[in-house]
Each structure stands twice: as C-alpha cells, then as structure tokens.
Gaussian input, Z-matrix of N, CA and C with variables (Angstrom, degrees):
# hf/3-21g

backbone

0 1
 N
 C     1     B1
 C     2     B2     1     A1
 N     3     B3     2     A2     1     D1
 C     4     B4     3     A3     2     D2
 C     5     B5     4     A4     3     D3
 N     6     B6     5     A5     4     D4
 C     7     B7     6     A6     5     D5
 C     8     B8     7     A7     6     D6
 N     9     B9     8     A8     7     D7
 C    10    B10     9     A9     8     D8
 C    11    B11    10    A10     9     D9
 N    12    B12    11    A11    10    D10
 C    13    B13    12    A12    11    D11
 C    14    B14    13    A13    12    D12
 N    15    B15    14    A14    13    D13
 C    16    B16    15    A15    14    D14
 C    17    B17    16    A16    15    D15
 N    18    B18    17    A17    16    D16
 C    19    B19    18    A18    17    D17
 C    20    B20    19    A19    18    D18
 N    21    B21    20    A20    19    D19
 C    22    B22    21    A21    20    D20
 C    23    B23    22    A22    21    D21
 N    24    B24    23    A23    22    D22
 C    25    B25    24    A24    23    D23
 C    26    B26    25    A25    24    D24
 N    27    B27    26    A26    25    D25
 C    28    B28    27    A27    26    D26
 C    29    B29    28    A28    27    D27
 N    30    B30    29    A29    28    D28
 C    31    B31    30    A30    29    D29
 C    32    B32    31    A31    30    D30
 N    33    B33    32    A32    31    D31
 C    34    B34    33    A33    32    D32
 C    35    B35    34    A34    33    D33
 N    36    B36    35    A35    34    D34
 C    37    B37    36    A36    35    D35
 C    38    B38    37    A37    36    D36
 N    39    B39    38    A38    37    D37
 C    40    B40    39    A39    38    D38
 C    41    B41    40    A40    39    D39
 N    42    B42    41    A41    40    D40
 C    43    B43    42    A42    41    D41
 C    44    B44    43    A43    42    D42
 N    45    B45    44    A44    43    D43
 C    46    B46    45    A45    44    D44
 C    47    B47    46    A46    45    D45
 N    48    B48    47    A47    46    D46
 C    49    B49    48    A48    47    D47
 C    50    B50    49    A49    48    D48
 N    51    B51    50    A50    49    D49
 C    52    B52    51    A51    50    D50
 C    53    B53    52    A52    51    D51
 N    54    B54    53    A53    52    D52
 C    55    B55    54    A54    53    D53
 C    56    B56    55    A55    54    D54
 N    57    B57    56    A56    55    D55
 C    58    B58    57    A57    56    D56
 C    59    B59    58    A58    57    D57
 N    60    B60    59    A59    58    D58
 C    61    B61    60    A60    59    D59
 C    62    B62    61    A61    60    D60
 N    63    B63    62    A62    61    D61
 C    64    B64    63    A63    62    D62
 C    65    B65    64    A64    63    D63
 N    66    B66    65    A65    64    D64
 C    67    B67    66    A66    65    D65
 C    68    B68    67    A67    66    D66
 N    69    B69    68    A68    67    D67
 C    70    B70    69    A69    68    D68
 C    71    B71    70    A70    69    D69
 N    72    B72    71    A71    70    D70
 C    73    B73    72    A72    71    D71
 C    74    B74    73    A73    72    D72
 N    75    B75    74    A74    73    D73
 C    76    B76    75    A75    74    D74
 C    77    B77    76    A76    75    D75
 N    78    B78    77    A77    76    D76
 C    79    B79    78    A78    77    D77
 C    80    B80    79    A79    78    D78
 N    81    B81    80    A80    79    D79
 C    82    B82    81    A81    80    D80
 C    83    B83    82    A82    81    D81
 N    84    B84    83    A83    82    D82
 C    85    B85    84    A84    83    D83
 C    86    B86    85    A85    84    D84
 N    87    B87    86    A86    85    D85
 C    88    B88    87    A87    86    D86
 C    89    B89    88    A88    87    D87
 N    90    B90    89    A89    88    D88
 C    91    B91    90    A90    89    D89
 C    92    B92    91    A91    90    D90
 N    93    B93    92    A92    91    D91
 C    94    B94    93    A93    92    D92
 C    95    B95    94    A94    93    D93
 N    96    B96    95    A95    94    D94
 C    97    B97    96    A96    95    D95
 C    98    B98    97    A97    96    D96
 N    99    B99    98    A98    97    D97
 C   100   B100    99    A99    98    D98
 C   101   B101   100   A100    99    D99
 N   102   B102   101   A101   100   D100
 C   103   B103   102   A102   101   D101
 C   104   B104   103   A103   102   D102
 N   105   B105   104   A104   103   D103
 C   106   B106   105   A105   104   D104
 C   107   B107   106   A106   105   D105
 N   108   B108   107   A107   106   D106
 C   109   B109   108   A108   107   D107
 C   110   B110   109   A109   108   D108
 N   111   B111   110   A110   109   D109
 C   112   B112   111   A111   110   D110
 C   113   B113   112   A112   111   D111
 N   114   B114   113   A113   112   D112
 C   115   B115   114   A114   113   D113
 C   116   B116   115   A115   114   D114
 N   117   B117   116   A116   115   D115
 C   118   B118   117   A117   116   D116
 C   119   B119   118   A118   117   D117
 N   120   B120   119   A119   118   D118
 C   121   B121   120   A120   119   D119
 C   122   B122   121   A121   120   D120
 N   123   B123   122   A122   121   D121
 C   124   B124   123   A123   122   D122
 C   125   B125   124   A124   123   D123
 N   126   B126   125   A125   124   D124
 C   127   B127   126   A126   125   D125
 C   128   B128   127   A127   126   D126
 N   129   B129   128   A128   127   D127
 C   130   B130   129   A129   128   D128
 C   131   B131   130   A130   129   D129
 N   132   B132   131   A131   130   D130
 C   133   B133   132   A132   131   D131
 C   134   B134   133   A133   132   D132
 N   135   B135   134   A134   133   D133
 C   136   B136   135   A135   134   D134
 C   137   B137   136   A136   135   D135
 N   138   B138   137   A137   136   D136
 C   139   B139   138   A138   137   D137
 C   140   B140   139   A139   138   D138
 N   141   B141   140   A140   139   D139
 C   142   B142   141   A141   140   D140
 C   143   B143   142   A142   141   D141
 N   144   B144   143   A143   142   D142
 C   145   B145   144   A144   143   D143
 C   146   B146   145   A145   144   D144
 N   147   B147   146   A146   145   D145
 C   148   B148   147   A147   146   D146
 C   149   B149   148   A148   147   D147
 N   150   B150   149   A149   148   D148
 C   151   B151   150   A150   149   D149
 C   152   B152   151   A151   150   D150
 N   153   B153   152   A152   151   D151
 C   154   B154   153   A153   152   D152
 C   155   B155   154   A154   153   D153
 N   156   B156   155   A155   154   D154
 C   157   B157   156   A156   155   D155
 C   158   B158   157   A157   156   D156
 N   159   B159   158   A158   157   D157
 C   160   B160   159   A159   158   D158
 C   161   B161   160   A160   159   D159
 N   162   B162   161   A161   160   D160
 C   163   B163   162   A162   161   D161
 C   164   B164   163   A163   162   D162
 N   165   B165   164   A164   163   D163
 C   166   B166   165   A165   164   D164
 C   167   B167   166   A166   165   D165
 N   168   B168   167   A167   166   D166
 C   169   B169   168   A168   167   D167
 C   170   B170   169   A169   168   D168
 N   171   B171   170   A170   169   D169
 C   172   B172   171   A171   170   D170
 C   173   B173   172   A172   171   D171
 N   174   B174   173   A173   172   D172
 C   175   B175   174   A174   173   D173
 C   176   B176   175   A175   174   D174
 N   177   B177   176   A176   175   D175
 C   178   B178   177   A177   176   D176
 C   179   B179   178   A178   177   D177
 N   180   B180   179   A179   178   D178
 C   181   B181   180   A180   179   D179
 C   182   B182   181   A181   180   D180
 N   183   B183   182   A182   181   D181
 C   184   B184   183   A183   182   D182
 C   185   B185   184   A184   183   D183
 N   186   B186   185   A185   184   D184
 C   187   B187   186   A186   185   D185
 C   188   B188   187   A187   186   D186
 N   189   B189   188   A188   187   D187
 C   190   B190   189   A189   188   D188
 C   191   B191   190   A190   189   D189
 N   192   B192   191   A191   190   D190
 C   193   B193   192   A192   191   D191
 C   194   B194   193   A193   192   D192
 N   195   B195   194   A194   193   D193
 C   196   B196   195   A195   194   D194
 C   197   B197   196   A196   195   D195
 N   198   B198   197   A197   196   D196
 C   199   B199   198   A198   197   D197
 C   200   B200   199   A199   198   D198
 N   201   B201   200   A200   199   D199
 C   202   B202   201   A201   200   D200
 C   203   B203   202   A202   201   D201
 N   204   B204   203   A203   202   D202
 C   205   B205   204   A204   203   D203
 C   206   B206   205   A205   204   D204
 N   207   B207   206   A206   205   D205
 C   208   B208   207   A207   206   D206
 C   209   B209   208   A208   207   D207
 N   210   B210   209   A209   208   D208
 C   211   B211   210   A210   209   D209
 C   212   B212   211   A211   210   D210
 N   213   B213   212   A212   211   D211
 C   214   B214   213   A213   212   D212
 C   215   B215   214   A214   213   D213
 N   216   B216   215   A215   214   D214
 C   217   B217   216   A216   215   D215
 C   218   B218   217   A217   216   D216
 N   219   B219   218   A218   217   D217
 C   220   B220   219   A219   218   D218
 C   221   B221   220   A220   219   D219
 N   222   B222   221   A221   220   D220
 C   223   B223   222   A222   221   D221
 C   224   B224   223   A223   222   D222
 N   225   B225   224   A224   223   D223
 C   226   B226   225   A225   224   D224
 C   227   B227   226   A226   225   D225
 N   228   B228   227   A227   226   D226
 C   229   B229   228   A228   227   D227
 C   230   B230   229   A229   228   D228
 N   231   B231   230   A230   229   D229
 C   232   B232   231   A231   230   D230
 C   233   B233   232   A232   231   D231
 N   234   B234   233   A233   232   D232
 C   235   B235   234   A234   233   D233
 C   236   B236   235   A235   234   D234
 N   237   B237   236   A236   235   D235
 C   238   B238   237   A237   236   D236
 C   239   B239   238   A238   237   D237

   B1=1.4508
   B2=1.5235
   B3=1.2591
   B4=1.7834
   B5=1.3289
   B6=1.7993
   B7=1.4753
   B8=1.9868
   B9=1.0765
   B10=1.2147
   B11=1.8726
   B12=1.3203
   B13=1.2806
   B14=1.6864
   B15=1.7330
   B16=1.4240
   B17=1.5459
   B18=1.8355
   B19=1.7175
   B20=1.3081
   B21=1.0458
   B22=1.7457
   B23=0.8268
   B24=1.3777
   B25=1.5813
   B26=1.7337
   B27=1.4271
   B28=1.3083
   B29=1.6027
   B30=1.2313
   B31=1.4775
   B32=1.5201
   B33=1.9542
   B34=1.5042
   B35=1.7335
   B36=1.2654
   B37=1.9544
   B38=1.0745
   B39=1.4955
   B40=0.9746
   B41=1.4363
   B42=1.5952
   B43=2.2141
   B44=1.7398
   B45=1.2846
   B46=1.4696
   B47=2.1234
   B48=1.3663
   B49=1.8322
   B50=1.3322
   B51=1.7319
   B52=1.5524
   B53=1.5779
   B54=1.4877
   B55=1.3907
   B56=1.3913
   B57=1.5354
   B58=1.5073
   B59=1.4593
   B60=0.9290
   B61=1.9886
   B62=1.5498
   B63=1.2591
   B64=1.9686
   B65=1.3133
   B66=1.8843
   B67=1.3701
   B68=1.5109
   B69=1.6781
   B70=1.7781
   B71=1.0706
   B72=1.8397
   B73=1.1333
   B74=1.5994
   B75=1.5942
   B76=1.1686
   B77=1.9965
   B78=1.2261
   B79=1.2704
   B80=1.9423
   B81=1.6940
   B82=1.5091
   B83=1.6874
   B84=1.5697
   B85=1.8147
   B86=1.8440
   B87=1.1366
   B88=1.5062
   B89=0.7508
   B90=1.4155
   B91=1.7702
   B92=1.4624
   B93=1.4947
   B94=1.8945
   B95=1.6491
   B96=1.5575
   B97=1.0703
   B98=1.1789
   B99=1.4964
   B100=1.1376
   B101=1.1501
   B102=1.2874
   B103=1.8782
   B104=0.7879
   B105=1.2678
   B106=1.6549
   B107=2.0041
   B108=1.0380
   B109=1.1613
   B110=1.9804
   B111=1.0838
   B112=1.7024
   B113=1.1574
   B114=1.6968
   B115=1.2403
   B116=1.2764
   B117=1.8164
   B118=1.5118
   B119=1.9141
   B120=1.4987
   B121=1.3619
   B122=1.7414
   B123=1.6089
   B124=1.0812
   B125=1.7468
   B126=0.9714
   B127=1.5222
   B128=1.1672
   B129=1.5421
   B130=1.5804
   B131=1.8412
   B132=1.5360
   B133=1.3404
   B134=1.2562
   B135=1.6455
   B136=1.2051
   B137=2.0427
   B138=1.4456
   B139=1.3857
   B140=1.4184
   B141=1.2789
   B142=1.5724
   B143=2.0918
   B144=0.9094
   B145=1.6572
   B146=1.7313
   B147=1.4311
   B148=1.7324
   B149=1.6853
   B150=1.3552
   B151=1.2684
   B152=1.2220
   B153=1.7542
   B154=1.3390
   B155=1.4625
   B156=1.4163
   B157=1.7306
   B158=1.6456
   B159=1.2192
   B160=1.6819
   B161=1.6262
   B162=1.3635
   B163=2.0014
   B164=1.4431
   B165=1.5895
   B166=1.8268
   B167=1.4575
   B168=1.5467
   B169=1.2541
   B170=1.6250
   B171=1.4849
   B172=1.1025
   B173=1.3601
   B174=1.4142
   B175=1.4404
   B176=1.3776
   B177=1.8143
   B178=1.9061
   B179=1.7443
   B180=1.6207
   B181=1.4612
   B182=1.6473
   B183=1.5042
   B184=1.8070
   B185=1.5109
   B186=1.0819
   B187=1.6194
   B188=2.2336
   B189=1.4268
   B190=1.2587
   B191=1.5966
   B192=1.8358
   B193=1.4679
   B194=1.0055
   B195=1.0173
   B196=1.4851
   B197=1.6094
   B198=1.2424
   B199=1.4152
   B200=1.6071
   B201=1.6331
   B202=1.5749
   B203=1.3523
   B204=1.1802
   B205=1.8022
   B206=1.3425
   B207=1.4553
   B208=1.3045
   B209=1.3910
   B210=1.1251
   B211=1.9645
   B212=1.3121
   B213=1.2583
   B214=1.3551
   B215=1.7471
   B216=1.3124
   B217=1.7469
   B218=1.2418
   B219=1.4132
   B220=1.9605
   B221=1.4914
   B222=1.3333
   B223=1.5998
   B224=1.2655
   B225=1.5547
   B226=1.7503
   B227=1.1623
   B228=1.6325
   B229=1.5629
   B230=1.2278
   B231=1.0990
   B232=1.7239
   B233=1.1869
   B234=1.8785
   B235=1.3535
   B236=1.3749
   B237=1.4831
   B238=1.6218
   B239=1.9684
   A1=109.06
   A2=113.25
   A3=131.45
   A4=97.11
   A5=109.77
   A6=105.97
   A7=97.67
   A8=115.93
   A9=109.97
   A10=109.49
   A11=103.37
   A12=122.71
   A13=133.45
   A14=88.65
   A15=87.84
   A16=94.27
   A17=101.00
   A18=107.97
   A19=110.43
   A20=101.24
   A21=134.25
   A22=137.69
   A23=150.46
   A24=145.59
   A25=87.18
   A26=121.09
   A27=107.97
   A28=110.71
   A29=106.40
   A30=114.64
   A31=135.98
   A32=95.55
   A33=132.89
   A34=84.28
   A35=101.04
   A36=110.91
   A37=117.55
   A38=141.09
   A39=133.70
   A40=92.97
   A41=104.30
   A42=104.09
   A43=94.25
   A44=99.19
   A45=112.76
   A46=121.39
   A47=94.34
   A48=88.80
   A49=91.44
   A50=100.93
   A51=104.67
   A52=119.43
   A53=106.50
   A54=110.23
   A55=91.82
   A56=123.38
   A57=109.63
   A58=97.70
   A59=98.75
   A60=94.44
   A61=140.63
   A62=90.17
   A63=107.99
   A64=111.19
   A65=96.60
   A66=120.83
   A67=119.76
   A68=100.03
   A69=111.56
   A70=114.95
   A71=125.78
   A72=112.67
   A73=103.14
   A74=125.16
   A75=111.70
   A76=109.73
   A77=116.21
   A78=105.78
   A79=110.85
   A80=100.19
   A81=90.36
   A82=111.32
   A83=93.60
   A84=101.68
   A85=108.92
   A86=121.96
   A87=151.32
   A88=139.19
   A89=141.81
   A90=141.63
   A91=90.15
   A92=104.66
   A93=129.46
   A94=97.58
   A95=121.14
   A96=128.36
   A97=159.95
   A98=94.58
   A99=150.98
   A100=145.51
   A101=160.44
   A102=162.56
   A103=115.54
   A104=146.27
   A105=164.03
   A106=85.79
   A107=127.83
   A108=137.96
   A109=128.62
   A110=104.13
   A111=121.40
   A112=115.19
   A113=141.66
   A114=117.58
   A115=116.16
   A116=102.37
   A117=131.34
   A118=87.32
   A119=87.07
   A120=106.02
   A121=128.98
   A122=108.82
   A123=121.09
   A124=87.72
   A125=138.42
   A126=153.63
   A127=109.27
   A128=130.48
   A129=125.54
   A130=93.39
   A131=98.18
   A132=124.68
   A133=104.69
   A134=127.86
   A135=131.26
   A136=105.53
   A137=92.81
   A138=113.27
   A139=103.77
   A140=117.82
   A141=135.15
   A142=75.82
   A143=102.91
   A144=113.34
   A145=119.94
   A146=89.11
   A147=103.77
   A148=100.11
   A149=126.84
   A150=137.68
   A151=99.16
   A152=154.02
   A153=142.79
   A154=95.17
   A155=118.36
   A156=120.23
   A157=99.76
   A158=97.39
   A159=100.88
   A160=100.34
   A161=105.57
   A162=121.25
   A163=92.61
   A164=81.95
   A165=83.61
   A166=94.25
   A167=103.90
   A168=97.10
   A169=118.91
   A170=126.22
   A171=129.45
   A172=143.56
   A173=95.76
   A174=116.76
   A175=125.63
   A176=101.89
   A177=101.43
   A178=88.66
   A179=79.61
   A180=96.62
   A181=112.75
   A182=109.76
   A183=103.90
   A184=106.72
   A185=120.70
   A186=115.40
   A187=79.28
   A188=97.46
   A189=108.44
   A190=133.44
   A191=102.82
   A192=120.27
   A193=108.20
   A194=158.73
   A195=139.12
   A196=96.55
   A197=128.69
   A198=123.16
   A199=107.42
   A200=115.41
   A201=107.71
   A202=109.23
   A203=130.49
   A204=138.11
   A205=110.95
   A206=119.60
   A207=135.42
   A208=76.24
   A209=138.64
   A210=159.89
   A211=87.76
   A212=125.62
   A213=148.58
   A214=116.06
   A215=103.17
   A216=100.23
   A217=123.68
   A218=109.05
   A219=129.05
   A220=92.47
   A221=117.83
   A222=107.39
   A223=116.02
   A224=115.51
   A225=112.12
   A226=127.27
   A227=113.34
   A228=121.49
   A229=141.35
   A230=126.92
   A231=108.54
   A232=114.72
   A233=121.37
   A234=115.75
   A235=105.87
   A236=94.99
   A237=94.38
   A238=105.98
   D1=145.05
   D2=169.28
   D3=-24.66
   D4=-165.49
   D5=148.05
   D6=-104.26
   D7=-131.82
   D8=-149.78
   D9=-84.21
   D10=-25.16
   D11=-171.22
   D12=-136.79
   D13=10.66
   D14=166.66
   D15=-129.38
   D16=-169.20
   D17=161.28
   D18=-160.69
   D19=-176.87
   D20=-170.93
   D21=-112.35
   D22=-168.65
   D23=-167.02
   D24=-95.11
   D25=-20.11
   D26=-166.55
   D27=-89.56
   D28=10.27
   D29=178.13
   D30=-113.02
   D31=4.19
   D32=-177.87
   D33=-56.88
   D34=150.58
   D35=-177.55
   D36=62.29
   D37=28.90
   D38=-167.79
   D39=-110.97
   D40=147.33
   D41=172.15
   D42=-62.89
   D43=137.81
   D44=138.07
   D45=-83.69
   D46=120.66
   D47=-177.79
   D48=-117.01
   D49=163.30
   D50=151.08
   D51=-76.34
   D52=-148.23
   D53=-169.08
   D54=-95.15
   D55=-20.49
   D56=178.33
   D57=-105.78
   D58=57.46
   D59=179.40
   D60=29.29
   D61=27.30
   D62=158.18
   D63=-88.97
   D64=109.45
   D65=164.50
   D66=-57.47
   D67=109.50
   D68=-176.72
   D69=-111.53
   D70=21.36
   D71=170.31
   D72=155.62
   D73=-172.69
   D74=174.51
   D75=-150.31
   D76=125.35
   D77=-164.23
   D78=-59.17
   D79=142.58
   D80=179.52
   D81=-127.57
   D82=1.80
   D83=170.41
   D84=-163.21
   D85=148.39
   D86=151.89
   D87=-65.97
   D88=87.43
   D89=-172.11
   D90=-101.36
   D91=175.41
   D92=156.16
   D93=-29.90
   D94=-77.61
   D95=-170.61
   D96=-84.55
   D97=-15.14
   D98=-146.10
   D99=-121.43
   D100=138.66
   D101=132.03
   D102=-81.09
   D103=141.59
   D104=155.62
   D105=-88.21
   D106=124.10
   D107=147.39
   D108=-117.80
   D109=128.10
   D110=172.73
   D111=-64.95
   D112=79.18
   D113=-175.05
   D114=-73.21
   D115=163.43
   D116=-164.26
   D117=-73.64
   D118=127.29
   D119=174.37
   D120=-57.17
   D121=-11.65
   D122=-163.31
   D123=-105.31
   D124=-18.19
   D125=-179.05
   D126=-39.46
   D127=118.53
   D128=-160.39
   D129=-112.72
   D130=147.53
   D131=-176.58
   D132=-48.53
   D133=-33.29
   D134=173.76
   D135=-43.34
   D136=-67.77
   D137=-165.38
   D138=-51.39
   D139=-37.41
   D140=-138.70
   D141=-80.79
   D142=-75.55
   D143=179.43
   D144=-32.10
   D145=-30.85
   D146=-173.29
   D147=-82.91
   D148=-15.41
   D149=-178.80
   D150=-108.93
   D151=-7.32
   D152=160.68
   D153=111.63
   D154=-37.86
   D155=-166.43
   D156=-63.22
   D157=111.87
   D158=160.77
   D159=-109.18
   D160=177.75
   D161=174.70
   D162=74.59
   D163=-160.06
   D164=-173.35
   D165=-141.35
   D166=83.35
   D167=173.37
   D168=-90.17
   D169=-167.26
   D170=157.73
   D171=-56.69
   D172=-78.13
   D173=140.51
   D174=-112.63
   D175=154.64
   D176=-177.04
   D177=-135.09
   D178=162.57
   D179=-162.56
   D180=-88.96
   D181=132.61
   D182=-176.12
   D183=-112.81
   D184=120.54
   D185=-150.39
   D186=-96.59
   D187=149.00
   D188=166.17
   D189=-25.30
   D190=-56.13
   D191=162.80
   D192=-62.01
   D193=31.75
   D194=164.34
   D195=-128.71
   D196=11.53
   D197=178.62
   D198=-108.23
   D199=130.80
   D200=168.04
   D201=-77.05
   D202=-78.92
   D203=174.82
   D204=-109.38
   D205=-163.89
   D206=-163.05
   D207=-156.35
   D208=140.50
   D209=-154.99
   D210=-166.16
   D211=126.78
   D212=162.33
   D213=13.88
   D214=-79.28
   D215=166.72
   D216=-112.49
   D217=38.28
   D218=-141.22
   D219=-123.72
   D220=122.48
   D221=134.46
   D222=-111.99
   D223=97.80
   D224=-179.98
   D225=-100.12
   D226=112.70
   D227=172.29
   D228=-24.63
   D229=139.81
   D230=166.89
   D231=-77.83
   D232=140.51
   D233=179.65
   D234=-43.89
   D235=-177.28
   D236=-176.99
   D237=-125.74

C-alpha cells in the first residue's frame, strides 16, 4: 500500500469513494502527482461538480491533495 495520501501503479483499479462512501469512480493510471480516474457511470452532475469535473470526459484528474488515505481497495477523499 501507498503511504497514507499518495499512490502507485499498484493502486490502478482501485474505487475512488467519498468521505461518506459514494463510489465516484475508479483509478485507471499514476503520474508523480497524480490519478487519472474513470468516473462511475451512475455519478450525478451534482457530485460530478462537487469534484470540479465538469463535461463528459473520460478520464479526470485527482491531484494527490485531495486524497485522505488509500484503505485496502479504497481511494478515500477528503471531505470537502
């Protein structure tokens, strides 16, 4: 596992949750700083906005700071 707030190639597929555990997506690549995440198709425009991602892209970008831990198959956000 990462340390508490970053990750790795070993953390590609992992759910992205919030802090109340609504699945927003799932990581599908690893930079220096960074996640490329796929959001969960069921993911409402509300949420989508509450995460910065507007349009409909593919993947959107989850910058390091915005993550609290990494939990087993978890990448969970910091509230906001």
């Amino acid at each position: 596992m990462a340390s508490e707030n970053t990750l790795t190639t070993s953390d590609e597929g992992k759910q992205v949750v919030t802090h109340d555990n609504e699945v927003v997506g799932q990581v599908v690549s690893v930079a220096e700083h960074s996640a490329e995440v796929n959001p969960d198709t069921d993911l409402s425009d509300t949420m989508m906005s509450k995460l910065g991602w507007s349009g409909h892209e593919e993947t959107y970008r989850l910058e390091f700071n915005e993550i609290d831990a990494v939990v087993d198959d978890q990448v969970r956000l910091k509230s906001s």
